[in-house]
C-alpha positions as CSV (number, residue, x, y, z in Angstrom):
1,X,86.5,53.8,118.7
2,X,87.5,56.6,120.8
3,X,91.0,55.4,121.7
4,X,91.4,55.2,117.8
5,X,90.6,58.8,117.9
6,X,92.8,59.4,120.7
7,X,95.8,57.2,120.9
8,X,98.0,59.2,118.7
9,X,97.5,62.3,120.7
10,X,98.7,61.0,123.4
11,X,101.9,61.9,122.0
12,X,103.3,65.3,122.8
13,X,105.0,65.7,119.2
14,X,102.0,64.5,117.4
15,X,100.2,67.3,119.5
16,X,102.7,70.0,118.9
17,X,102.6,69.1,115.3
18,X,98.8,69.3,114.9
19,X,99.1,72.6,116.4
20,X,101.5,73.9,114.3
21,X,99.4,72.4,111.5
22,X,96.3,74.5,112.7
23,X,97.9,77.6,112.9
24,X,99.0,77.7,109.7
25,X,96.4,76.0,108.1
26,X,94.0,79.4,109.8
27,X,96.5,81.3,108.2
28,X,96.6,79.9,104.7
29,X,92.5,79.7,104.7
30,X,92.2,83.0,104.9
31,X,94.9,84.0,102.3
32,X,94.0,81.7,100.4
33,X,90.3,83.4,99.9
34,X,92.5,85.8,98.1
35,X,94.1,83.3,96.1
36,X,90.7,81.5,94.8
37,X,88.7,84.6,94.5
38,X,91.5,86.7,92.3
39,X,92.2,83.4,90.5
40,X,95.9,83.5,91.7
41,X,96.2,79.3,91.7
42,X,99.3,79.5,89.4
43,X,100.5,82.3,90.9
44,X,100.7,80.9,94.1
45,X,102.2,77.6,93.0
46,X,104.9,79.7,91.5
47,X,105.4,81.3,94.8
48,X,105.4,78.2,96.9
49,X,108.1,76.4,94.1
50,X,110.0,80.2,94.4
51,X,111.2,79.5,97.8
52,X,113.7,76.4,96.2
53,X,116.1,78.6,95.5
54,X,116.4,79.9,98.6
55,X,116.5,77.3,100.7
56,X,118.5,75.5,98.5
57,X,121.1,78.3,98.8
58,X,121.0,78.7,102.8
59,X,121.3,74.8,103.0
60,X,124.5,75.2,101.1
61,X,125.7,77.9,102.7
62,X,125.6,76.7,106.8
63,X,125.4,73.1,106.0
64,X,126.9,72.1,102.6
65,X,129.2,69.2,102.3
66,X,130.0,69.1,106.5
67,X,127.1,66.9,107.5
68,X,126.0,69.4,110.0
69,X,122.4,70.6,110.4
70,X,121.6,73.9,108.3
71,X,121.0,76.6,110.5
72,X,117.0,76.8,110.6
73,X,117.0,80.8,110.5
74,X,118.9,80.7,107.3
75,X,116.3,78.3,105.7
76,X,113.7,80.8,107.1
77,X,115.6,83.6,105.6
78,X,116.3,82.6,102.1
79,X,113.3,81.2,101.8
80,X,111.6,84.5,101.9
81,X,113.9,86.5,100.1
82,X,113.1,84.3,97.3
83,X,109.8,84.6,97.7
84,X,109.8,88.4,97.6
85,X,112.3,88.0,94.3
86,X,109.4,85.9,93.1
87,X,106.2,88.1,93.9
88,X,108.8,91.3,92.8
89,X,109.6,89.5,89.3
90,X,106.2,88.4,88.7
91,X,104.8,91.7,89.9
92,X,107.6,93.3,87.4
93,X,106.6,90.7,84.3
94,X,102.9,92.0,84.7
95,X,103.6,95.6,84.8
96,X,105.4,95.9,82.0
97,X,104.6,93.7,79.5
98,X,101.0,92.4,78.0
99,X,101.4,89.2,79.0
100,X,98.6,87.6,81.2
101,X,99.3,87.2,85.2
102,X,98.9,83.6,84.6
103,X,101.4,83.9,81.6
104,X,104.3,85.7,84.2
105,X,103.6,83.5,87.1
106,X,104.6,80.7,84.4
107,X,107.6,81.6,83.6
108,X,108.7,83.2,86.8
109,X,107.8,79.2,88.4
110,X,109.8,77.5,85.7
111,X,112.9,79.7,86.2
112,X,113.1,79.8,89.9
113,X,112.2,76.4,90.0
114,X,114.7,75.1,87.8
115,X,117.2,77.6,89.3
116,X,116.5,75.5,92.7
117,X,117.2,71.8,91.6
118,X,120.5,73.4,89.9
119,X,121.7,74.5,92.9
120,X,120.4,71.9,95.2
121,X,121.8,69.6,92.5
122,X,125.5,71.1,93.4
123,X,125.2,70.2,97.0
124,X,126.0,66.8,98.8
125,X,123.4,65.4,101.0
126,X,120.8,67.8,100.2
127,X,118.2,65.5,99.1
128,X,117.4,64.3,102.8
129,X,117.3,67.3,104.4
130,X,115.6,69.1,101.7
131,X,113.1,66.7,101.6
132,X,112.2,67.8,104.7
133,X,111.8,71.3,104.0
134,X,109.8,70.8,100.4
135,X,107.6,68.6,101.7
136,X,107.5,69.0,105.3
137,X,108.5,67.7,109.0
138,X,105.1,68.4,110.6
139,X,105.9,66.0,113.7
140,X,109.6,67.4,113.9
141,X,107.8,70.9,115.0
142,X,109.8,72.1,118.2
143,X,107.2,74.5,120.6
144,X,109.6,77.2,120.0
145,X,108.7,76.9,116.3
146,X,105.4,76.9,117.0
147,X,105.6,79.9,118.5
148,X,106.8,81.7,116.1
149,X,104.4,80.4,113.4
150,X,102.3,81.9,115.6
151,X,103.6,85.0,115.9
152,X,104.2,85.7,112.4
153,X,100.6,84.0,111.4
154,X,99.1,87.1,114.1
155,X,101.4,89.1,111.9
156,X,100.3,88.3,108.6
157,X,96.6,88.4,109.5
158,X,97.1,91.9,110.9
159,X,98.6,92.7,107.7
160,X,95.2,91.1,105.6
161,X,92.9,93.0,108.3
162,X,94.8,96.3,107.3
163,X,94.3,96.0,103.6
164,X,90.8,94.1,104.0
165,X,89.2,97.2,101.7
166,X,91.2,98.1,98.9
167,X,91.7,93.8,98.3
168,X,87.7,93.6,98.4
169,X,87.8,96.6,95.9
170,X,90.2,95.4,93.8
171,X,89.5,92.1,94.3
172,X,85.9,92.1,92.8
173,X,86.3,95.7,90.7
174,X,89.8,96.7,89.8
175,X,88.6,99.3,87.0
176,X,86.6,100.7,89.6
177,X,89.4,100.4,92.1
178,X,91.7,102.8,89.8
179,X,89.5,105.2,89.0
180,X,89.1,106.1,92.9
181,X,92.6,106.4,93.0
182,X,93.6,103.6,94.2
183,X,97.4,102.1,93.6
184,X,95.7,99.1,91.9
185,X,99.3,97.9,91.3
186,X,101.1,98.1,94.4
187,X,98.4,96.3,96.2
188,X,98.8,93.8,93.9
189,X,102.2,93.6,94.8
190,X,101.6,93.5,98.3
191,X,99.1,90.9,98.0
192,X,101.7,88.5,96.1
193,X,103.9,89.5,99.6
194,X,101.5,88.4,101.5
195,X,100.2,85.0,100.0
196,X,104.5,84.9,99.9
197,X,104.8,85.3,103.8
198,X,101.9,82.4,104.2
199,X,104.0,79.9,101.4
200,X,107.1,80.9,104.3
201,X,105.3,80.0,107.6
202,X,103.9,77.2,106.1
203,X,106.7,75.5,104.1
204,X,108.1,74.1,107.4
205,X,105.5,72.6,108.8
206,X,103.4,70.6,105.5
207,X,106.1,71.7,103.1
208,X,106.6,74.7,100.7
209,X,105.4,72.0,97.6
210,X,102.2,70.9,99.7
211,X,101.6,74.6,101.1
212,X,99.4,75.0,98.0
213,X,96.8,72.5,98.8
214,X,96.4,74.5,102.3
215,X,96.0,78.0,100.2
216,X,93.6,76.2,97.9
217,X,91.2,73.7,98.7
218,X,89.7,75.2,102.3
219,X,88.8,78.9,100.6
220,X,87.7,76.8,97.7
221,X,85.1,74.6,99.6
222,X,84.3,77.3,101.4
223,X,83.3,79.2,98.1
224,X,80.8,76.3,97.6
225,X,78.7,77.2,100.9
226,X,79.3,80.7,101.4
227,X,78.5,84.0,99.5
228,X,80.4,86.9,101.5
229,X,84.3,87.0,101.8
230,X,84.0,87.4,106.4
231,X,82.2,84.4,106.3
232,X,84.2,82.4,102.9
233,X,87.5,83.6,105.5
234,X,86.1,81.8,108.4
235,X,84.8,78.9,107.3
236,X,88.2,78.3,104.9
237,X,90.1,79.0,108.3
238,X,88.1,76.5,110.0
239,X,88.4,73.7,107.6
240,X,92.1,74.1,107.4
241,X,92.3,74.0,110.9
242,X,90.4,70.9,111.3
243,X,92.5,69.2,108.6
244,X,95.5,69.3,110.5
245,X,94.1,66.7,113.3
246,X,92.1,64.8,110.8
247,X,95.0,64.1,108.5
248,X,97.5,63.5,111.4
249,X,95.0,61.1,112.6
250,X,95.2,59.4,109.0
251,X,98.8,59.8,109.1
252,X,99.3,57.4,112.4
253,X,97.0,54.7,111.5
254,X,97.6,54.3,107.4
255,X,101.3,54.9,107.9
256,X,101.6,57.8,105.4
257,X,103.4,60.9,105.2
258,X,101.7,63.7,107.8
259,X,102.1,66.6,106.0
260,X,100.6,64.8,102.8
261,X,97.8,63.5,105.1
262,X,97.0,67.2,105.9
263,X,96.2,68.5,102.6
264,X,94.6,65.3,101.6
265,X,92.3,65.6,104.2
266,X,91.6,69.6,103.2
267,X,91.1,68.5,99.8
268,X,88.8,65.5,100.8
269,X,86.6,68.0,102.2
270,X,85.8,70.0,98.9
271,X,85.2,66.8,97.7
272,X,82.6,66.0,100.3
273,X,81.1,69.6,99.7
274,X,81.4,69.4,96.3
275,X,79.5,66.0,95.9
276,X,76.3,67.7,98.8
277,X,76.3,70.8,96.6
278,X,75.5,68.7,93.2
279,X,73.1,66.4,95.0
280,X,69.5,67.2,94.1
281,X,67.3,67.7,97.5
């Protein structure tokens, strides 16, 4: 039983991957307390398919029809500008029209994610490579990326540390919020940057298409046994954490794809929590 547990970590890309997994699934549990609490699950899909276009654009543009690898800094980079267009445009559609967030995030998904497989569609031998980016290369994690998830993850949560009282305020009382001045708007804005900057770290590791599952299913099970946001962030952080060796360890002994393992194992625990929650004591 215990070399079950640790056979496959006796592989140093299996441990730099579950690493990489961790970091930004502690990164994505905590945004993604946002994300459940402010009822942004659309929104956030929209995000993590808004990053298509973008990498589908950077692919063509270092690798295209030559065969060679596309530069990784360029798939970094035009991933998050369009992210930002997307958070802008759905920020925009919100502010000035009547439709519903939900309604904005809709359209801004289908666009941008049409606008990807058109593009992606133009360029030879993309759908290997983008593969890889959409739905991640967990075990083809160099250190050096790791570090740098790392890096911008300490970013990030700096960033949701720095806003951590006007996102509880507007979070839970936005009329409230307003009337004490607060730029109810613009932190909404910076709040889709945010959950965009966690889509961008984590698209490369579990994929920008399986990101989601990370941003929703640990703050959601930790909705089910907690009651105040420090404690929802930590447990969420925790769980997504855990997930990454859990569903690696999956991944080498069902022969299934790692970063799909990940989230399934993150979503299998909301199950599990679920199911104790509804069971009568």
């Amino acid at each position: 039983m215990l070399e079950w547990l640790t056979d496959p970590f006796s592989a140093e890309f299996v441990r730099t991957g579950a690493l990489a997994a961790a970091i930004v699934g502690v990164l994505c549990g905590v945004v993604g307390c946002y994300v459940v609490m402010r009822g942004m699950a659309l929104v956030a899909d929209s995000l993590a398919h808004g990053v298509l276009p973008g990498v589908a654009i950077a692919f063509a543009l270092t690798a295209g029809t030559s065969g060679a690898e596309p530069d990784e800094w360029a798939i970094w980079a035009g991933a998050l500008i369009a992210g930002l267009l997307t958070a802008g445009a759905t920020s925009l559609i919100i502010q000035r029209s009547r439709v519903r967030e939900e309604t904005a995030a809709g359209v801004v998904f289908v666009f941008m994610l049409a606008l990807g497989v058109a593009i992606a569609s133009r360029v030879e031998g993309y759908s290997v490579d983008l593969t890889a980016f959409l739905f991640g290369d967990v075990l083809g994690v160099t250190d050096g990326e790791v570090a740098l998830s790392a890096a911008l993850t300490a970013a990030v949560l700096a960033l949701v540390a720095l806003f951590y009282r006007p996102f509880l305020m507007t979070s839970f009382d936005p009329q409230r919020a307003a009337a004490l001045g607060m730029p109810v708007d613009r932190l909404h804005l910076v709040m889709l940057v945010i959950v965009t900057l966690a889509v961008v770290i984590g698209f490369r590791v579990v994929g920008a298409l399986l990101v989601l599952g990370l941003l929703i299913a640990p703050p959601a099970t930790a909705a089910l046994v907690t009651r105040r946001l420090p404690s929802m962030m930590a447990v969420s952080a925790g769980i997504a954490a855990l997930a990454a060796p859990v569903g690696l360890l999956l991944s080498w002994h069902l022969d299934i794809a790692a970063g799909a393992s990940i989230v399934l194992a993150a979503v299998s625990a909301f199950v599990v929590a679920l199911f104790a929650r509804a069971t009568p004591r």
